[in-house]
C-alpha positions in Angstrom: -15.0 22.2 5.6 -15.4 21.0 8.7 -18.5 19.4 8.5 -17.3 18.0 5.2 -14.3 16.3 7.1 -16.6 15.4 10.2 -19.0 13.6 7.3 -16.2 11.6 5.7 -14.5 10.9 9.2 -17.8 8.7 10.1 -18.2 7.0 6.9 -15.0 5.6 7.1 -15.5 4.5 10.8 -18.4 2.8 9.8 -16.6 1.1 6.9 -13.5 -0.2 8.8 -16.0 -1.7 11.9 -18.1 -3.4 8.8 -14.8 -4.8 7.8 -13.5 -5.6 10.7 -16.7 -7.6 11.6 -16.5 -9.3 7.9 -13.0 -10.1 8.5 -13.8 -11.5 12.1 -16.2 -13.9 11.4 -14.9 -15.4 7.7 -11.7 -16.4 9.5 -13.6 -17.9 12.7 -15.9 -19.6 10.1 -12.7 -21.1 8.0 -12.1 -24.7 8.3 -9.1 -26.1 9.4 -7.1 -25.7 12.8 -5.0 -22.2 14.1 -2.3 -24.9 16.2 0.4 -27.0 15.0 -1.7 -29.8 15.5 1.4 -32.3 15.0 2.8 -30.8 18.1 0.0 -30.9 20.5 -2.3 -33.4 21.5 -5.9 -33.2 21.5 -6.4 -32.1 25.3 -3.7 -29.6 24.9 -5.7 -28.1 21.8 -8.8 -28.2 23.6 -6.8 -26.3 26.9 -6.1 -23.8 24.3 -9.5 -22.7 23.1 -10.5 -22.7 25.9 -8.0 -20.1 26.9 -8.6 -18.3 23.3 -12.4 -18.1 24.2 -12.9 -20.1 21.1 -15.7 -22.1 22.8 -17.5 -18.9 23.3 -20.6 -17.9 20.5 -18.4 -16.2 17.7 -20.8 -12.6 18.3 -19.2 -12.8 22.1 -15.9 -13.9 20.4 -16.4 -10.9 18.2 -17.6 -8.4 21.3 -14.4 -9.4 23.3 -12.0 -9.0 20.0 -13.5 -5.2 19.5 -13.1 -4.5 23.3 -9.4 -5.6 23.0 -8.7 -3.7 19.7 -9.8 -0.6 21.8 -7.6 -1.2 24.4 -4.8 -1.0 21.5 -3.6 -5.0 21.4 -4.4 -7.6 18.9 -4.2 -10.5 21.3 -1.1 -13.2 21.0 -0.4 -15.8 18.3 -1.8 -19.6 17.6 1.5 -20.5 15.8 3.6 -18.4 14.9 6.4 -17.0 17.4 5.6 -19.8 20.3 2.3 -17.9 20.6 4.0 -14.3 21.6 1.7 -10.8 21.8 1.2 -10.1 18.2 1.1 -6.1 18.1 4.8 -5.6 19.2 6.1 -7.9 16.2 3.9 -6.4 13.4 5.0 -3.0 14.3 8.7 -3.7 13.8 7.6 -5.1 10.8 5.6 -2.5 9.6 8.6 -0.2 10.3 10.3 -1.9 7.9 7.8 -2.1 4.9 7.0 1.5 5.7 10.9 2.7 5.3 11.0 0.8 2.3 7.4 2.0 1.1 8.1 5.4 2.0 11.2 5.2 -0.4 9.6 3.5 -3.2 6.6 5.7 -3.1 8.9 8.8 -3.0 11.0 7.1 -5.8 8.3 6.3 -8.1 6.0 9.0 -8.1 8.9 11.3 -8.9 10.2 9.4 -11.6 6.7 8.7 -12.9 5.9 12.3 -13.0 9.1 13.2 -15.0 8.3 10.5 -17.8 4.9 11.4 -17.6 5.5 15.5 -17.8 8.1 15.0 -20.4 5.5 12.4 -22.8 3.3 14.8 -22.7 5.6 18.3 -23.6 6.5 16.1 -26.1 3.2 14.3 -27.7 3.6 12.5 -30.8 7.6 12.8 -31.1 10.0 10.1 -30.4 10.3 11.0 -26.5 6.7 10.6 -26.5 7.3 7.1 -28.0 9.8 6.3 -25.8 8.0 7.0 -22.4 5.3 5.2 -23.4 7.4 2.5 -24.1 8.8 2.8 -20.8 5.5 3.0 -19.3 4.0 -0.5 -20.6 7.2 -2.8 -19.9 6.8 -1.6 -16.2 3.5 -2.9 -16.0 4.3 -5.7 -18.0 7.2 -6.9 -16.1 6.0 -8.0 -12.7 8.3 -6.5 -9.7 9.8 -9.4 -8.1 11.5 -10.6 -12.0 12.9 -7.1 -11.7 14.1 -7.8 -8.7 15.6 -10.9 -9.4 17.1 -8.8 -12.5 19.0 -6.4 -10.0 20.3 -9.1 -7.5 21.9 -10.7 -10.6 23.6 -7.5 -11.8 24.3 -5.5 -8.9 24.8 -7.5 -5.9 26.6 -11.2 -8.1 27.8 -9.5 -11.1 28.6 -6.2 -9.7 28.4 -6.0 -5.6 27.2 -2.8 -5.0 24.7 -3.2 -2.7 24.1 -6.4 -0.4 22.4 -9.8 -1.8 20.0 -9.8 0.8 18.5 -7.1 3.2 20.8 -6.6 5.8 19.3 -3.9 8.9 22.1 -3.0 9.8 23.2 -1.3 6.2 19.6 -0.1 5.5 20.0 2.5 3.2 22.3 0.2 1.0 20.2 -2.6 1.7 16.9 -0.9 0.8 17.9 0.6 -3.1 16.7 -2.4 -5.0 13.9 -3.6 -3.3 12.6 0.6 -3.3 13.4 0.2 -6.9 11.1 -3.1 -7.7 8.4 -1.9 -5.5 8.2 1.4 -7.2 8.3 -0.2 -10.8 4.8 -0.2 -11.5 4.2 3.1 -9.5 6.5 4.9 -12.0 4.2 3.2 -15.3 1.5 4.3 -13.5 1.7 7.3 -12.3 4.1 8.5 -15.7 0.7 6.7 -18.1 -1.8 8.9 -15.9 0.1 12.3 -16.0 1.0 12.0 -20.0 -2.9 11.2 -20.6 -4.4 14.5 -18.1 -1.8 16.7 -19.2 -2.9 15.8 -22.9 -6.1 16.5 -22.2 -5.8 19.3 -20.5 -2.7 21.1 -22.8 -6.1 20.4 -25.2 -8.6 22.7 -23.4 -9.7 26.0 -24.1 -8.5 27.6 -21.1 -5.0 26.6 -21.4 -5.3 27.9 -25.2 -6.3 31.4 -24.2 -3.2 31.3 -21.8 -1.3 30.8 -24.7 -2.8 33.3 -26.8 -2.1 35.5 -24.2 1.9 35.1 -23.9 2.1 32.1 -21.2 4.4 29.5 -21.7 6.9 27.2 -20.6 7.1 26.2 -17.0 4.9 28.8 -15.6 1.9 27.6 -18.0 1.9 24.2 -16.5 2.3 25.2 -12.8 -0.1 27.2 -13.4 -2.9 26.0 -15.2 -2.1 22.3 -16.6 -0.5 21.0 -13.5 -2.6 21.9 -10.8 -5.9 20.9 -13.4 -4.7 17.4 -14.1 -4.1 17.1 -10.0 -6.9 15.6 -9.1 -7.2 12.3 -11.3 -3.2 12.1 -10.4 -3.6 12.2 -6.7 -6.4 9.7 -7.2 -4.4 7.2 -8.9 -1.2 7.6 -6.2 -3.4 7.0 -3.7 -4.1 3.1 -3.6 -0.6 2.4 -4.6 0.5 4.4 -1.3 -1.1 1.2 0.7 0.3 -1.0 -1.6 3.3 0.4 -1.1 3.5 0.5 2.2 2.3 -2.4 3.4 4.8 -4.2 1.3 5.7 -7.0 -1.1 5.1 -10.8 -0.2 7.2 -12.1 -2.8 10.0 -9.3 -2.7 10.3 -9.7 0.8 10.5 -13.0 1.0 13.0 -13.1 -2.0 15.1 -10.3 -0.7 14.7 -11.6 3.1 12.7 -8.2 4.4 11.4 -9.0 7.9 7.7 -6.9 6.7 4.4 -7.4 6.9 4.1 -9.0 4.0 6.6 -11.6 4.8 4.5 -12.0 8.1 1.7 -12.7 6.2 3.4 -15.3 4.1 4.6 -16.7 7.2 1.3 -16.9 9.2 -0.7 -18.5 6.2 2.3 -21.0 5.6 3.4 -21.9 8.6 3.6 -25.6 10.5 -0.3 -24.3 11.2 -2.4 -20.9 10.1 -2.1 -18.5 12.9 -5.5 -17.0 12.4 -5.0 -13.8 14.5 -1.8 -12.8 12.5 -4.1 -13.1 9.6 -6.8 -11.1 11.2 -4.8 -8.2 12.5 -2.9 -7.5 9.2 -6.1 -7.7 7.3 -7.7 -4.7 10.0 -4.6 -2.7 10.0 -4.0 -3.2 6.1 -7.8 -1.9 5.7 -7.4 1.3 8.1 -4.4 2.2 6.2 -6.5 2.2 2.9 -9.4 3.9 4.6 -7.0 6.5 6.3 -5.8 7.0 2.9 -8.6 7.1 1.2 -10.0 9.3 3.7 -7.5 11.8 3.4 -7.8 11.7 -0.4 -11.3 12.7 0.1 -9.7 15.7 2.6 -7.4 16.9 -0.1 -9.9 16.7 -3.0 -12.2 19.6 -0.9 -8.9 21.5 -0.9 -8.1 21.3 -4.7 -11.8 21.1 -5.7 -14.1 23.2 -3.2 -17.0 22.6 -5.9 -16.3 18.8 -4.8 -16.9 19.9 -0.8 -19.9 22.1 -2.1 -21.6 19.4 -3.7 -21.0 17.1 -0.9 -23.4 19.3 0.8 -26.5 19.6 -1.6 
C-alpha cells in the first residue's frame, strides 16, 4: 500500500509542476497589460516591470516564480487591492468558499443519496418516476436561477434569511447559496446511485443473498451499497473542487467575498491582475489533484484488486 500511495503521490507532483509551468507561461505569453494603464504613465509602468522582473527571460521569470511558491507566497498584485501580497487575501477567501463548499457538498451528497437510494428500492413505480424527475430539473436548471428563485421567496417575499451574504450571520447567511451550489450535486450524485444500485440489486451475488434470507437494510449495507461505492465516490469527487472553490456567478449575485468572486474580480477589473489569475489557477489545480489523489488512496482501500493491479 505504501508503495501504491508513494507511486500516486509522484504522479501527481509531476502533474501539478507541468501545470503550473503551463499556467505560467500562457498568462506571461497573453496580450494585453497586468496595470491600470489609465492610471499610470508609461515610465511608471516600465518602473514596475522592472520591479516585477518582467524584463527578465520568462524561463528565469518562471525559475524565480517556483522558488517563491516554495517559500509559501504568491507574490503581490498588478491591480487589484493597490497591489497588496496576494496569499493573505485569497485565503480569507478561500475560507469562505470552503464553509460554504463544505455545506453544500455535505448537503448535496446526502440528499442525492436519499433520492438516489429511494429510485432505486423503488425501480419502475411512481417514486422511481418522481426522483428521476427530480434528478433532470436539477441539472436542467442552472444554480444561480435557483438562486435568484430563493432570494425572491425567502429573503423579499418571506425574510427568512438575509438578501445578501452577511459574515457576521454566517450560518443564516450561507442556507441558500449551500442550497444552489449543491443543486446539481444532489441530480448528480441521486442519477449515479439509482443507476449502480440497479445494476447491482441485478447481479447474481446480490440474488443469492436474497435466496438466502437477506433483506432490507442489511442487504444493501452489505452487499449493494458498499459494491456501487466505487463509481459513486468517483463521481463526488470532481464536484468536491467544484464545490469548494466556489461559484463565480452566485457569489457575485449573493455578494460572497470567495475565490470565485476574486477571480471575477481580477479578470474584470480597471486592468487584468495576472498574478491573481495565476495563483487561483495553481491552487484550484492542487485541490483537484489532492482530490483526485486521495480518490486514487481510497479506491486501494475499497478495491485492493485496484492496488494489486497497480503493481503488475
Amino acid at each position: 500500500m505504501t508503495k501504491y500511495i508513494a507511486k500516486r503521490l509522484i504522479m501527481s507532483l509531476l502533474t501539478l509542476f507541468a501545470i503550473i509551468f503551463v499556467l505560467f507561461i500562457l498568462i506571461r505569453i497573453m496580450p494585453g497589460n497586468p496595470f491600470p494603464v489609465e492610471r499610470m504613465s508609461a515610465e511608471m509602468i516600465l518602473q514596475k516591470r522592472l520591479e516585477l522582473g518582467l524584463d527578465k527571460p520568462i524561463l528565469v521569470q518562471f525559475a524565480d516564480y517556483i522558488s517563491m511558491l516554495m517559500g509559501g507566497s504568491f507574490g503581490n498584485g498588478t491591480s487589484l487591492y493597490n497591489g497588496a501580497p496576494i496569499k493573505p487575501i485569497m485565503l480569507k477567501c478561500l475560507e469562505n468558499s470552503f464553509k460554504i463548499g463544505v455545506l453544500s457538498i455535505l448537503f448535496g451528497t446526502l440528499v442525492g443519496l436519499i433520492i438516489g437510494i429511494t429510485a432505486a428500492l423503488h425501480r419502475g413505480k411512481f417514486l422511481d418516476g418522481l426522483c428521476t424527475i427530480v434528478s433532470i430539473l436539477g441539472v436542467c436548471i442552472p444554480s444561480y436561477v435557483f438562486m435568484i428563485f430563493l432570494q425572491y421567496f425567502f429573503s423579499y417575499k418571506i425574510p427568512m434569511f438575509p438578501y445578501f451574504f452577511d459574515p457576521s450571520r454566517f450560518l443564516s447567511s450561507a442556507v441558500m447559496p449551500a442550497m444552489s451550489l449543491s443543486l446539481f450535486a444532489i441530480s448528480t450524485v441521486a442519477r449515479f446511485t439509482r443507476n449502480e444500485m440497479v445494476e447491482v440489486m441485478n447481479s447474481d451475488y446480490v440474488k443469492l443473498a436474497e435466496a438466502k434470507g437477506l433483506y432490507g437494510l442489511q442487504l444493501i449495507r452489505r452487499h449493494v451499497l458498499r459494491n456501487a461505492l466505487i463509481p459513486i465516490v468517483t463521481v463526488i469527487a470532481p464536484l468536491v473542487v467544484d464545490l469548494l472553490t466556489g461559484a463565480m456567478v452566485i457569489e457575485k449575485i449573493y455578494g460572497i467575498n470567495g475565490v470565485g468572486k476574486l477571480m471575477v474580480d481580477a479578470i474584470a477589473g480597471q486592468g487584468v491582475d495576472y498574478n491573481y489569475v495565476l495563483a487561483l489557477g495553481i491552487v484550484f489545480s492542487a485541490l483537484y489533484i489532492g482530490i483526485m489523489l486521495l480518490l486514487d488512496i481510497l479506491y486501494g482501500i475499497i478495491d485492493p484488486r485496484i492496488r494489486l493491479a497497480a503493481k503488475d
